[in-house]
C-alpha positions in Angstrom: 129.6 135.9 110.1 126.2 135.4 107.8 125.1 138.7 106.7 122.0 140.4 107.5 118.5 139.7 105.7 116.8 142.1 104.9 113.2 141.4 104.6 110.0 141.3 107.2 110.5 143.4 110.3 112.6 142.6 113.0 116.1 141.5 113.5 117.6 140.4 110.5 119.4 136.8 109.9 121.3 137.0 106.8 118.8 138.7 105.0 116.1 136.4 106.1 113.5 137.8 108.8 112.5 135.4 110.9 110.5 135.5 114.6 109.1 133.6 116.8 107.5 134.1 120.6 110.3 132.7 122.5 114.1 132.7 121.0 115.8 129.5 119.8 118.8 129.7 122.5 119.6 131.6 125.2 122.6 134.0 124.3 124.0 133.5 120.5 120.3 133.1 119.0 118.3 135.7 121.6 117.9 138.1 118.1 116.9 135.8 115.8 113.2 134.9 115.6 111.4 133.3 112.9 107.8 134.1 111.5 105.8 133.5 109.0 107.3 135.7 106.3 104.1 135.7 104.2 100.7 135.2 104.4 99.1 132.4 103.0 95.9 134.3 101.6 98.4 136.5 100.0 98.8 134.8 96.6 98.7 137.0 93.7 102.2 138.5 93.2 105.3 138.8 90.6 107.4 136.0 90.6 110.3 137.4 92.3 112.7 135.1 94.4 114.6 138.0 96.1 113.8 136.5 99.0 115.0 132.9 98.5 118.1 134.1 97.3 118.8 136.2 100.6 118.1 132.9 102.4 120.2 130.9 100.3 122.8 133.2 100.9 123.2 132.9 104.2 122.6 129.4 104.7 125.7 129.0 102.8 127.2 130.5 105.7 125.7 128.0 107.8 125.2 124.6 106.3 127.4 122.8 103.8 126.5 124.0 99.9 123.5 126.2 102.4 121.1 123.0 102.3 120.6 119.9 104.5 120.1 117.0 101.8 121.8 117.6 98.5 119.6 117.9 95.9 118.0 120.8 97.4 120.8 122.8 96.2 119.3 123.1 92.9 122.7 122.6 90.9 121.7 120.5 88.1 119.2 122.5 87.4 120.7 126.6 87.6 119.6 129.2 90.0 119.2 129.4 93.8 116.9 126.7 95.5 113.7 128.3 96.9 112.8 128.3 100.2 109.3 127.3 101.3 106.8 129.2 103.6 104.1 127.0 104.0 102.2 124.1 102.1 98.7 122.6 101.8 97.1 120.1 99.8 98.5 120.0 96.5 100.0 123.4 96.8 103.0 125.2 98.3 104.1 129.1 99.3 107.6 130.7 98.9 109.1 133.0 101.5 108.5 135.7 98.8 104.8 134.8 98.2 104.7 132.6 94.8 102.5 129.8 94.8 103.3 126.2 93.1 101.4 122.9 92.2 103.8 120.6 93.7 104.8 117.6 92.3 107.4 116.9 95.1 105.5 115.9 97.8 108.2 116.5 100.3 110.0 113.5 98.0 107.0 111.0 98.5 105.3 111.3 101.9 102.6 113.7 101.6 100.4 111.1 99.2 97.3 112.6 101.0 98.5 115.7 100.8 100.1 118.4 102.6 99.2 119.4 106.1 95.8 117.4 105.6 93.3 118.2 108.3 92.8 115.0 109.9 96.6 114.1 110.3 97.5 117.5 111.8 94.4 117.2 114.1 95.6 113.1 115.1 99.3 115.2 115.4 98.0 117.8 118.2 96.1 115.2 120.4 99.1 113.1 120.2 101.7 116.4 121.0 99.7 116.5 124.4 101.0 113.6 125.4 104.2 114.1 124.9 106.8 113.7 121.6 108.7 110.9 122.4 108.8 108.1 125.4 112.3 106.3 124.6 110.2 103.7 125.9 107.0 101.2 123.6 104.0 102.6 123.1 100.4 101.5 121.7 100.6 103.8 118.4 103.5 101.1 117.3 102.0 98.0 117.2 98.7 100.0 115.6 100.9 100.9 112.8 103.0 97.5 112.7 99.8 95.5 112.3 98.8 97.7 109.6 102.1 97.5 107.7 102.1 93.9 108.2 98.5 93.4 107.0 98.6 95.2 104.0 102.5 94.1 102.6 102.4 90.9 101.2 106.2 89.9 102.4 106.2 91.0 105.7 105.6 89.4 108.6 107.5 91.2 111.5 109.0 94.6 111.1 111.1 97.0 112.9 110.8 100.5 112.8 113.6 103.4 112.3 114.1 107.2 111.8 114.4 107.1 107.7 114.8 105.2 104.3 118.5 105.1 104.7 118.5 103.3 107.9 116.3 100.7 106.9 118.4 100.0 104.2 121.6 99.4 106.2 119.5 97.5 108.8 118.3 95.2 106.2 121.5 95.0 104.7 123.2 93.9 108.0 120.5 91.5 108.5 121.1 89.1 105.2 124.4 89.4 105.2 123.6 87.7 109.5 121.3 85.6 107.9 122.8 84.2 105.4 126.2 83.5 106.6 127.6 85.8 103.1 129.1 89.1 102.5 127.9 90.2 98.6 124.8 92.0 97.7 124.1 92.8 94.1 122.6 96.2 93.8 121.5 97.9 90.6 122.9 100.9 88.5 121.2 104.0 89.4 119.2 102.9 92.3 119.9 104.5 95.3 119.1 103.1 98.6 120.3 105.9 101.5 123.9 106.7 102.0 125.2 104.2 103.7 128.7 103.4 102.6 128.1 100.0 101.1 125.2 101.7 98.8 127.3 104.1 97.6 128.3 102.3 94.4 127.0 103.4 91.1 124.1 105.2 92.8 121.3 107.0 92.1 119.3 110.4 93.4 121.6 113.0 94.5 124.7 111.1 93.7 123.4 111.4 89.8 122.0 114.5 90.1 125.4 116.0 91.1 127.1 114.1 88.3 129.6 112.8 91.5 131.8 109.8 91.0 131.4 107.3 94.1 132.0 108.8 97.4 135.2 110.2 98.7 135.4 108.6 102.3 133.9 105.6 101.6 137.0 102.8 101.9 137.3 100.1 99.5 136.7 97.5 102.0 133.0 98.8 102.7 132.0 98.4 98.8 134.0 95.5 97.9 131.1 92.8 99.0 128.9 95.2 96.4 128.4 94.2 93.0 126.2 95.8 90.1 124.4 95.1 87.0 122.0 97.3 84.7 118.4 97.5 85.7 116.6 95.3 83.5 119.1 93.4 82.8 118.5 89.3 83.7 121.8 88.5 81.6 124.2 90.6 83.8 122.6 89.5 87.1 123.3 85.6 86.2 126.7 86.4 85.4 127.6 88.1 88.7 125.8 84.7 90.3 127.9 82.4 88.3 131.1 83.9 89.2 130.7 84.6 92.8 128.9 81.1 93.6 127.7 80.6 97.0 128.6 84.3 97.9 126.4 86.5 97.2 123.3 87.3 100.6 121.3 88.9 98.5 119.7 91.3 95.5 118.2 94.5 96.5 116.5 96.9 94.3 113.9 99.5 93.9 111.5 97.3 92.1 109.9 100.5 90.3 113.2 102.8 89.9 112.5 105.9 91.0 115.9 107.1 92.1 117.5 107.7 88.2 114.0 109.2 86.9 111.3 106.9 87.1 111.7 103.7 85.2 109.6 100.9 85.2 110.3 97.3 85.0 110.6 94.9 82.0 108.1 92.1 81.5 109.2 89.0 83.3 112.2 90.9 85.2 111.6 90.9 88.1 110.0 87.5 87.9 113.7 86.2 86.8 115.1 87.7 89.7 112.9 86.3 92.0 113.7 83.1 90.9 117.5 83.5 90.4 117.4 84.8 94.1 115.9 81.1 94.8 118.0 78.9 92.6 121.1 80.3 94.5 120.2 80.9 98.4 120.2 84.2 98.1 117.6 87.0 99.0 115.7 89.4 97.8 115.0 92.9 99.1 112.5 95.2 97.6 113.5 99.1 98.6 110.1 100.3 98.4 110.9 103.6 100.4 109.0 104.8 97.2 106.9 102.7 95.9 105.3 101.5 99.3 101.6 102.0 99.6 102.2 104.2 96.6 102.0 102.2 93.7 99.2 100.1 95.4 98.2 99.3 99.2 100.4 96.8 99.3 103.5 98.2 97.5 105.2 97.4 94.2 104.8 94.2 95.6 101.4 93.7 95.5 101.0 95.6 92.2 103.6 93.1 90.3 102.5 90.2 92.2 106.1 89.5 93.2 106.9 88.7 96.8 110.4 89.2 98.0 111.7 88.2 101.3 112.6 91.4 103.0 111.4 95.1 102.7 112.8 98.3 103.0 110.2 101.3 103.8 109.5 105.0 104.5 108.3 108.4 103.5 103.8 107.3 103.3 104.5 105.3 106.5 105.6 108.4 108.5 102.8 110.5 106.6 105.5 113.7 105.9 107.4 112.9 109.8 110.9 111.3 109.6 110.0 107.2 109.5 111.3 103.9 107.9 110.9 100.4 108.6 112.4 96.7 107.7 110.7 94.0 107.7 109.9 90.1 105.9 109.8 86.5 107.0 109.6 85.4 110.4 112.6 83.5 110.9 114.7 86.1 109.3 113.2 89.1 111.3 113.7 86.9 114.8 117.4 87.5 114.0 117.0 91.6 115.2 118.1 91.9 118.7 116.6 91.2 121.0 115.2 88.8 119.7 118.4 87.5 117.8 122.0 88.1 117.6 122.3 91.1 114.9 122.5 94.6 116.6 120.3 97.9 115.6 118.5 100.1 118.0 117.4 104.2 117.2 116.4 106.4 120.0 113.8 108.1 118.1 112.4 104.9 116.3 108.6 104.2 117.1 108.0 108.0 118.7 104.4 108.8 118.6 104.2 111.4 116.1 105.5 109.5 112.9 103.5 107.0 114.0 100.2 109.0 114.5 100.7 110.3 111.1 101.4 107.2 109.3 98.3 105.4 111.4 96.0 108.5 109.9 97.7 108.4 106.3 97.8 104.3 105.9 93.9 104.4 107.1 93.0 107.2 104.3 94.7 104.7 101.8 92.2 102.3 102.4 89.5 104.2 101.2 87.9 102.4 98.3 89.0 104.3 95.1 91.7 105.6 96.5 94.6 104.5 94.1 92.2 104.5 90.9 92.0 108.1 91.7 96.0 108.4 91.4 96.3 106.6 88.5 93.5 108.8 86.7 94.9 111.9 88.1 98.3 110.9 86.8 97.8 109.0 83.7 96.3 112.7 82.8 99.0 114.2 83.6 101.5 112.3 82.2 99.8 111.8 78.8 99.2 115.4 78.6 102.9 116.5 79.2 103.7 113.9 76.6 101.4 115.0 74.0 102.8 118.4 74.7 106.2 117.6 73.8 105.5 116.0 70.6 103.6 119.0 69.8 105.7 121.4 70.1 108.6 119.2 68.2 110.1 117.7 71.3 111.6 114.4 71.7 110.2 113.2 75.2 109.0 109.5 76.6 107.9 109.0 80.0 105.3 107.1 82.0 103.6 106.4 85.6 101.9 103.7 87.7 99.5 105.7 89.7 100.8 108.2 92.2 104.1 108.2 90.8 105.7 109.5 87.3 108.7 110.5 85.2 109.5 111.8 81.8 113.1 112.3 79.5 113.9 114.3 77.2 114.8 111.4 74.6 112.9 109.1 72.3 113.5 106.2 74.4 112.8 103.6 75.8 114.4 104.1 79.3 115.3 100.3 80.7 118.4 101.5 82.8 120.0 104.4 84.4 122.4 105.2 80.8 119.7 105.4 78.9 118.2 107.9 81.3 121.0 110.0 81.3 121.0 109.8 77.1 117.8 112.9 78.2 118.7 116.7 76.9 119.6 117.8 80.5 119.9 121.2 79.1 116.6 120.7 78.1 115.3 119.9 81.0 116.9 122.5 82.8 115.0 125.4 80.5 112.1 123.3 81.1 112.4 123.4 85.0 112.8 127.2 85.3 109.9 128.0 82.8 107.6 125.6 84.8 108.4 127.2 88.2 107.8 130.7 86.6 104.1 129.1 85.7 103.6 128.1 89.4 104.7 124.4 89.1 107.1 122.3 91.3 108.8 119.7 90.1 112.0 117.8 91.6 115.0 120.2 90.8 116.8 116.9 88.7 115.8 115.0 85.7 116.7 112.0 88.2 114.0 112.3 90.3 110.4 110.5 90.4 107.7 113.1 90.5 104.5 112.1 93.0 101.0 112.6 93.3 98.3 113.0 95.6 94.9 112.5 96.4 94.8 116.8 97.3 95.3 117.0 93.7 92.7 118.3 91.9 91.7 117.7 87.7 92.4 121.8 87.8 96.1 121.3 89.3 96.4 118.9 86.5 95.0 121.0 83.7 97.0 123.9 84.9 100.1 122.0 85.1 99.4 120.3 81.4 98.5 123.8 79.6 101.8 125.7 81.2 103.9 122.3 80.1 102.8 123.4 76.6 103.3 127.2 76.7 106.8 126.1 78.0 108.0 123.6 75.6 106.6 126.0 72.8 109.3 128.6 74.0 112.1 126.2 74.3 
């Protein structure tokens, strides 16, 4: 039984007070209620995370490691994870009243910010219609024509409930298309938990220092093979020895799932054209990068076009989205219109796409992404020159709303040498920066976003506590 929280009037829950008009179930919930635990006016206060901890607590009770998506769980990184109250713009609110700049973003979506005005407002029009139809509606071929518009390789495109299914969904679909079995996947990348992914991945997987995952059978990853990112000369050596085999490459063509890491000159150029040379395909995962490192995705930034797409996170505009989509002829092979099976009951409901309709159309606002790239090219550059000031080895980098730094000399080309950063570092780093009122993701593995919300204060703020940090540490 989860103990009682003790904190805000009311029934406890494990130490957590939570209410709410009506109950959450009949019988077993009828006592526990949920409320706003504290007020968003009310800013000013001690850093104390009492509160989280009580919450933590008993969600261990509750949920596996007392979190829904793993690196939540703030392992790598010491302490209890916090547990958020409310968010807005750039900003975000504990349960026990600290504020935080957040460089999260809810992992990527909220590239116009949190809880912006216009989306919420498109949200409660939409909410009076109803949340979901299990049947077409209008608001998805809105979105689907502006998807299709703006990314350069895709020409239909299906829509799904989250990154991870569009990867699976894509993955299903070369393997249909091509008549072959192999993909060739990259070190560190991380493309959703789906079984065949699960192979030298990124994100959590790194984050939790876990070898590959127990329950996945040897049959599902032996089609997977894997080279270094950024390396040309590994990736023609797993074409030469499995001629004629291989369906296709996939890869985060900006790697944002082992820190953020950047590609070389030329690569993905050469793997655009090895892709050609031997029948295979080429997936960007751009569940990242898509409308965030340009309009038109890493695609369009690079000038590289590949033949199928993986997307999510802007799309849905902070609701649960993703999407697949490319060529013609290869999309025609997605039942109904072809032979290859994927439905989702959820897929295409109103709200994500509401919110993705208001977020893409905000994007299109001239200056948008020069804005990002200012906003973060400051940021960056100042946690840099911070480092080195106060005697710290450190490299990093961005291309506009999206960034990383180690703590190493570098370069960083490939997932080892990302992991050749002082975690322990990093870790001192972390808990110094939250105690100054700045989010970051809870892993050195993790791309960091940012958003049009944020303003050259946040940045400021966030730059002068990076240097009364790394001059303690």
């Amino acid at each position: 039984m989860a103990a009682s929280i003790k904190g805000v009037g009311g029934v406890g829950f494990g130490g957590l007070t939570c209410s709410t008009k009506t109950p959450l179930s009949s019988s077993r919930s009828s006592s526990f209620r949920v409320q706003m635990s504290v007020p968003v006016e009310d800013k000013k206060r001690n850093y104390t995370l009492q509160k989280s901890q009580e919450a933590f607590n008993a969600a261990l009770n509750l949920m596996p490691g007392g979190v829904n998506s793993p690196v939540r769980a703030f392992k790598s990184v010491g302490g209890r994870p916090i547990f958020m109250d409310s968010v807005k713009g750039s900003h975000m609110w504990d349960i026990d009243g600290n504020e935080y700049i957040d460089y999260v973003g809810s992992w990527g979506p909220t590239i116009i910010g949190h809880a912006d005005d216009e989306v919420l407002e498109a949200l409660a029009e939409t909410m009076k219609k109803g949340t979901s139809f299990g049947s077409p509606c209008l608001l998805e071929s809105v979105l689907a024509e502006m998807v299709i518009s703006a990314v350069p390789s895709i020409e239909m495109v299906r829509f799904v409930n989250s990154g991870t299914e569009a990867c699976m969904g894509v993955l299903r679909l070369v393997r249909t298309f091509t008549g072959r079995e192999k993909i060739i996947k990259f070190e560190g990348c991380y493309h959703g938990h789906a079984d065949p992914f699960l192979v030298k991945a990124g994100s959590g997987v790194a984050t939790l220092g876990l070898p590959d995952s127990p329950g996945v059978p040897k049959a599902t990853t032996s089609g997977t093979l894997t080279a270094p990112y950024n390396d040309i000369a590994a990736v023609e050596s797993l074409f030469n020895s499995n001629k004629g085999e291989i369906a296709a490459i996939i890869l985060e063509p900006a790697v944002g799932n082992s820190g953020f890491i950047t590609p070389k000159p030329d690569f993905l150029e050469a793997i655009r054209r090895l892709t050609k040379e031997n029948g295979a395909l080429l997936i960007f995962d751009e569940v990242m990068t898509g409308f965030r490192l340009s309009y038109g995705g890493a695609q369009e930034y690079f000038g590289i076009t590949p033949d199928l797409t993986t997307l999510g996170k802007v799309i849905g505009g902070g609701l649960p989205v993703g999407a697949y989509g490319g060529r013609r002829e290869i999309m025609e092979m997605v039942a109904p219109a072809g032979p290859m099976y994927q439905a989702g009951t959820l897929s295409g409901n109103p709200l994500a796409m509401t919110a993705g309709i208001q977020t893409l159309k905000r994007l299109k606002a001239p200056g948008t992404y020069e804005y990002l790239d200012r906003i973060t090219r400051e940021l960056v550059q100042g946690i840099l020159n911070a480092g080195k000031k106060t005697g710290h080895a450190i490299c990093g980098g961005h291309i506009r709303g999206m960034f990383g730094f180690f703590f190493t000399e570098g370069p960083v080309h490939n997932f080892d040498d990302a992991k050749k950063s002082d975690a322990a570092k990093f870790v001192r780093f972390y808990q110094g920066m939250l105690r100054e009122g700045v989010y970051f993701a809870p892993s050195q593995f993790e791309a960091g976003f940012t958003s049009l919300a944020h303003s050259p204060e946040d940045i400021q703020k966030t730059v002068a506590a990076a240097e009364n940090v790394l001059s303690k540490i």
